[in-house]
GUBADREN-807798 format. One line per field, with one value per residue (C-alpha): residue number from 1; residue in one letter; x, y, z. Coordinates in Angstrom, 3 decimals. Each point is the difference from the previous one (the first is absolute). Example, Ala and Ser with C-alpha at 12.3 -4.5 7.8 and 13.67 -1.06 7.14 Angstrom:
REM GUBADREN-807798
n	(1,2)
res	(a,s)
xx	(12.300,1.370)
yy	(-4.500,3.440)
zz	(7.800,-0.660)
REM end
This chain:
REM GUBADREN-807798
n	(1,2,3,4,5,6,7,8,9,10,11,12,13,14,15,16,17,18,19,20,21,22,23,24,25,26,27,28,29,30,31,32,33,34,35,36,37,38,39,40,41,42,43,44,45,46,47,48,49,50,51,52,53,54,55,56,57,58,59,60,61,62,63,64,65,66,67,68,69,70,71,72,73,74,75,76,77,78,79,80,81,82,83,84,85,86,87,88,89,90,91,92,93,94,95,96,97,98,99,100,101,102,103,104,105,106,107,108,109,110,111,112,113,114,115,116,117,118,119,120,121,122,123,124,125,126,127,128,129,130,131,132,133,134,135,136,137,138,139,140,141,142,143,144,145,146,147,148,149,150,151,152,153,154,155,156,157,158,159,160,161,162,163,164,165,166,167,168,169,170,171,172,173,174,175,176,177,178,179,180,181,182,183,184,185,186,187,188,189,190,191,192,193,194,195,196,197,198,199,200,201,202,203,204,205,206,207,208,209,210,211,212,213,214,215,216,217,218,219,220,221,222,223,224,225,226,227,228,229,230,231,232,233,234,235,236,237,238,239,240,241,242,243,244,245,246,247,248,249,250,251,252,253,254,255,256,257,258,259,260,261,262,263)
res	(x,x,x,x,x,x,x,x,x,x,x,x,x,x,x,x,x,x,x,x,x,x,x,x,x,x,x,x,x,x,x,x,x,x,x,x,x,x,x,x,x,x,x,x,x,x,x,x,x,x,x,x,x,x,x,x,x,x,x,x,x,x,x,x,x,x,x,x,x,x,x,x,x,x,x,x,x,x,x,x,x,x,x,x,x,x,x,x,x,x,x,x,x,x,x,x,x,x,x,x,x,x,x,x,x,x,x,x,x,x,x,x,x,x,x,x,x,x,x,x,x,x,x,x,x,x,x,x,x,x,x,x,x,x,x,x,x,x,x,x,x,x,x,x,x,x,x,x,x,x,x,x,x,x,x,x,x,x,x,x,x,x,x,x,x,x,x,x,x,x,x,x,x,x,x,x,x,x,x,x,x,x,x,x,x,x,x,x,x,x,x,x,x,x,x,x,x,x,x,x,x,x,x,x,x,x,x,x,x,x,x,x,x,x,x,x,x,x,x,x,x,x,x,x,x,x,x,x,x,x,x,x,x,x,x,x,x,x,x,x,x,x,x,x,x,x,x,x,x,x,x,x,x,x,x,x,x,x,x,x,x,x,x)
xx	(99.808,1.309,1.501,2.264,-1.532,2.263,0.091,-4.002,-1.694,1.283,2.702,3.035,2.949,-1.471,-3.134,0.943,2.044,-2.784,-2.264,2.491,1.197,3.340,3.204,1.733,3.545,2.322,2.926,2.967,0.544,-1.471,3.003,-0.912,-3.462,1.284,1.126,-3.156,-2.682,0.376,-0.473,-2.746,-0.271,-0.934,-2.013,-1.036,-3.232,-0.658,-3.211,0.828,-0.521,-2.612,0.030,-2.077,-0.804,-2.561,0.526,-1.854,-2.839,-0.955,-0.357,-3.008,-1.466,1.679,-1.745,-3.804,1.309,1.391,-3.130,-2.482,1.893,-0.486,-3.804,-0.203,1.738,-2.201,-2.878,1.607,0.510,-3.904,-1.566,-0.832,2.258,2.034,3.476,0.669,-1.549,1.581,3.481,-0.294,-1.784,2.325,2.806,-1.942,-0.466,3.469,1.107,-2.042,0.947,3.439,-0.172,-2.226,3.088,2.623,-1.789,-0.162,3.611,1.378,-2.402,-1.983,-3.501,-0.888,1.361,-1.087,-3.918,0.276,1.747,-3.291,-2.136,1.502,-0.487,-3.521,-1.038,1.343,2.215,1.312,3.897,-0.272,-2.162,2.144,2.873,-1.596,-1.940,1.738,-1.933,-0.661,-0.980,-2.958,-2.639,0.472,-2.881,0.006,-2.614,2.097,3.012,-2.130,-1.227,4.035,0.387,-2.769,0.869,3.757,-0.695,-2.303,2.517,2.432,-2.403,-0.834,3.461,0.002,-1.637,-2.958,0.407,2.864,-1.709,1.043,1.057,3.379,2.052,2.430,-1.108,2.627,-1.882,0.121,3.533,0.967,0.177,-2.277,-1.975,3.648,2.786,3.516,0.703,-2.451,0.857,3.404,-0.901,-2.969,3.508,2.084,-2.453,-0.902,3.205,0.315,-3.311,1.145,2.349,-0.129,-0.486,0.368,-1.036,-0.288,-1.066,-0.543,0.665,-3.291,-0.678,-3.706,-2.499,-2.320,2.411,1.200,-3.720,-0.105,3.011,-0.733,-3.664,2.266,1.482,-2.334,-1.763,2.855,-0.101,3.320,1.633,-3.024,2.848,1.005,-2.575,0.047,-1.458,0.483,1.178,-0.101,1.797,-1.213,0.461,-2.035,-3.024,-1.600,0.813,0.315,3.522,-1.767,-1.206,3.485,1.802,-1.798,1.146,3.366,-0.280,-1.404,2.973,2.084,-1.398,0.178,-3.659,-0.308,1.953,-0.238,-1.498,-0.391,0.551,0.875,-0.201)
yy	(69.369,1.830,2.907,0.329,-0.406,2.140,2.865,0.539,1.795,-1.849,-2.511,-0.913,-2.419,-1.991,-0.256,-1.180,-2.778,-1.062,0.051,-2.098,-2.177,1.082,1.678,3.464,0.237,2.946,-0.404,1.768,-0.901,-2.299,-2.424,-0.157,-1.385,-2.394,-1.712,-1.030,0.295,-1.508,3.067,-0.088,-0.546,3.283,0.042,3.381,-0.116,3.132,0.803,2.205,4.182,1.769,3.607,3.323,-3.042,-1.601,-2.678,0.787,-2.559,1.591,3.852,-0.164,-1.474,2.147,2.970,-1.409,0.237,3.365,1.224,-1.955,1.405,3.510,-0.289,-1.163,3.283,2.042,-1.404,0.531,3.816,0.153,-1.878,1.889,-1.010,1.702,0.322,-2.291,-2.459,0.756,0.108,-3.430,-1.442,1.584,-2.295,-2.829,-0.125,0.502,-2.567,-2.134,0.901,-0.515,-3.632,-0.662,1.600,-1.636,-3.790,1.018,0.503,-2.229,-2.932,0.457,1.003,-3.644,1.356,3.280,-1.589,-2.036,2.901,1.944,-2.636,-0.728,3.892,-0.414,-2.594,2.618,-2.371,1.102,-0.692,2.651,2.929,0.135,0.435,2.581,2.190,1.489,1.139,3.687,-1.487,-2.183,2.581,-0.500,-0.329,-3.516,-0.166,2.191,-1.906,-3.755,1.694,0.086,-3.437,-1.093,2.111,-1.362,-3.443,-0.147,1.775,-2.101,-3.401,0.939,-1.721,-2.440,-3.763,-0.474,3.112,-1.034,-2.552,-3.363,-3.126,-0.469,3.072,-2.727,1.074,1.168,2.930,1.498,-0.716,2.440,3.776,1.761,-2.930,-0.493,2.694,-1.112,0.491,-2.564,-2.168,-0.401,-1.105,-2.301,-1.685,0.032,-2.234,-2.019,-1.295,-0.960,-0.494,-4.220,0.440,-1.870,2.508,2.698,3.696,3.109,3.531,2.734,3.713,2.660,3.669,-0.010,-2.246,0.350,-1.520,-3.143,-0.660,0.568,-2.155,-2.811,-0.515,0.028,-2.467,-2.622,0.065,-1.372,-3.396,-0.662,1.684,-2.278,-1.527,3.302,0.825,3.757,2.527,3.313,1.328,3.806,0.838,-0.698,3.624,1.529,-1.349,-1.971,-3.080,-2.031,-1.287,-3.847,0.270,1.659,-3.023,-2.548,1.582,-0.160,-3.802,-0.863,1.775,-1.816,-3.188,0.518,0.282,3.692,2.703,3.078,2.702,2.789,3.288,1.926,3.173)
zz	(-14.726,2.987,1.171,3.080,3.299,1.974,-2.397,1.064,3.449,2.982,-1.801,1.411,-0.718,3.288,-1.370,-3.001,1.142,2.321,-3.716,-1.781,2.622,-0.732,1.394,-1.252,0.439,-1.729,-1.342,-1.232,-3.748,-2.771,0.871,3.825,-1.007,-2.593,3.227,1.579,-3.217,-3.635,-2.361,-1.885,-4.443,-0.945,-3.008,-1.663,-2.379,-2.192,-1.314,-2.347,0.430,0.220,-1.604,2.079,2.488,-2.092,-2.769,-3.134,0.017,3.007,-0.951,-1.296,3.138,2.035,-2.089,0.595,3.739,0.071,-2.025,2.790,2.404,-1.445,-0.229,3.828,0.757,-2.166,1.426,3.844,-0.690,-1.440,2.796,2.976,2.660,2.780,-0.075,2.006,-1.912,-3.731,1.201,2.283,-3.774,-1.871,2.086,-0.058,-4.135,-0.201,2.406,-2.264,-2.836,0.851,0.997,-3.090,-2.228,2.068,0.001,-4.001,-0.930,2.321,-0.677,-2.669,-1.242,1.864,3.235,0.239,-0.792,2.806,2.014,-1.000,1.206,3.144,1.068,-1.582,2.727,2.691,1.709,3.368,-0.970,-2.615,1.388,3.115,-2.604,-2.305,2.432,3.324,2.639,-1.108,-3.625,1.474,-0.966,-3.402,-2.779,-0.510,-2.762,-2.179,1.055,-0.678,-3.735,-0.781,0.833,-1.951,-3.192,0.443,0.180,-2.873,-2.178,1.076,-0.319,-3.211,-1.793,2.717,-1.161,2.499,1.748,1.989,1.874,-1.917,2.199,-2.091,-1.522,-1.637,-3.884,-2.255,-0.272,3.280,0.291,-1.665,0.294,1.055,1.961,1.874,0.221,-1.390,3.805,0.928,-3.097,1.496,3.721,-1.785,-2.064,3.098,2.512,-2.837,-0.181,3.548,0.470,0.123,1.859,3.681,3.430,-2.044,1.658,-1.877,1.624,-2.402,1.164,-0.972,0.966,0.304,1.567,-3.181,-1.995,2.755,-0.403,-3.749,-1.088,2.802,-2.052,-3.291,1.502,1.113,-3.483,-2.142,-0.004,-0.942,3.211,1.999,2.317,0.967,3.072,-0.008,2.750,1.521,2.764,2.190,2.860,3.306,0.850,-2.885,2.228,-3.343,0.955,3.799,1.286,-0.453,-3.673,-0.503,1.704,-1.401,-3.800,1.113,1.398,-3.565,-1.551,1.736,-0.991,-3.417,-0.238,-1.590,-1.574,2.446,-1.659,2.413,0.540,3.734,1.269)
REM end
């Protein structure tokens, strides 16, 4: 999962050919580029739609979050803090929140528990993305009490609270384990998945959710020859030029599916 590396702080066509160990050259027209490069099979895979952004299954989970949500603020505006510290909170909750919400419609109720875990543990990819530098002082108990409430809410339809080795059983594939969304990308790789020196890099927004659908990954058995990770951009600061490098080398070998996504 990735996003573009030269749409992020300090990116550049230069350094993105130095990333890919590749060459940009422009061109005038489709035709022109027909020339020098093979177009490429375009396949388009639809999913289905999704009505007020959410798919049905999901609204009821989305509702326990809203309403945990709303009891975190109630409890901020009864607490005694300063100023300061409610409205940097207030940011934070919503930031998470927001991932939580975004990792559930566009992966599923599996996705979004994992999403909740992963900010659970703290990690230092995430936090840098949720809190900027004027949100630091937030109340992080308050803020740790929503995670908590949200992933046993969302654990509670889950079979071993999320954490089982394989999530191959016909009953989490299905809606609302997996989103229809999810469903579909699951279908696409495993039909390639046996194919020889076959790459795949799959495009996200948030780095929750590379993290998220890159554990989905790894735990079905049946895409097992697919070797999935993440990856960040250099430039976001969460992860080293080498780490980022040696990904890529992988990727090039055929030994993972890129899931990443840069700043």
């Amino acid at each position: 999962m990735t996003a573009s590396p030269i749409l992020g702080k300090g990116g550049s066509i230069d350094g993105l050919e130095a990333l890919l160990r590749a060459k940009v050259y422009s061109v005038e027209d489709k035709d022109e580029l027909e020339k020098f490069v093979t177009s490429p099979i375009v396949n388009v895979y639809y999913y289905g739609s999704v009505e007020n952004g959410y798919s049905s299954p999901n609204l009821i989970y989305t509702k326990k979050l809203e309403d945990i949500k709303h009891q975190s603020m109630l409890a901020l505006r009864t607490n005694s803090h300063d100023q300061s510290t409610v409205r940097s909170t207030k940011k934070t909750l919503q930031r998470l929140h927001s991932n939580l919400t975004f990792c559930l419609e566009n992966l599923g109720l599996w996705g979004a528990l994992q999403a909740s875990y992963i900010l659970l543990k703290g990690d230092h990819y995430e936090n840098t993305e949720l809190v900027e530098e004027e949100e630091s002082c937030s109340d992080s108990n308050l803020c740790n009490k929503y995670l908590h409430q949200a992933a046993s809410v969302l654990a509670s339809d889950c079979p071993g609270d999320g954490l089982a080795a394989d999530l191959s059983s016909i009953e989490v594939l299905q809606e609302p384990h997996f989103s229809k969304k999810l469903l579909r990308l699951i279908g696409v790789l495993s039909n390639f998945r046996l194919q020889p020196d076959m790459k795949c890099i799959i495009f996200v927004n948030r780095i929750v959710t590379a993290r998220s659908l890159s554990y989905i990954l790894k735990h079905l058995k049946f895409l097992s020859s697919w070797k999935s990770d993440f990856l960040v951009g250099v430039h976001s600061g969460f992860a080293s030029r080498k780490s980022t490098n040696n990904l890529l080398e992988k990727f090039r070998s055929a030994e993972s599916v890129s899931c990443d996504k840069g700043r």
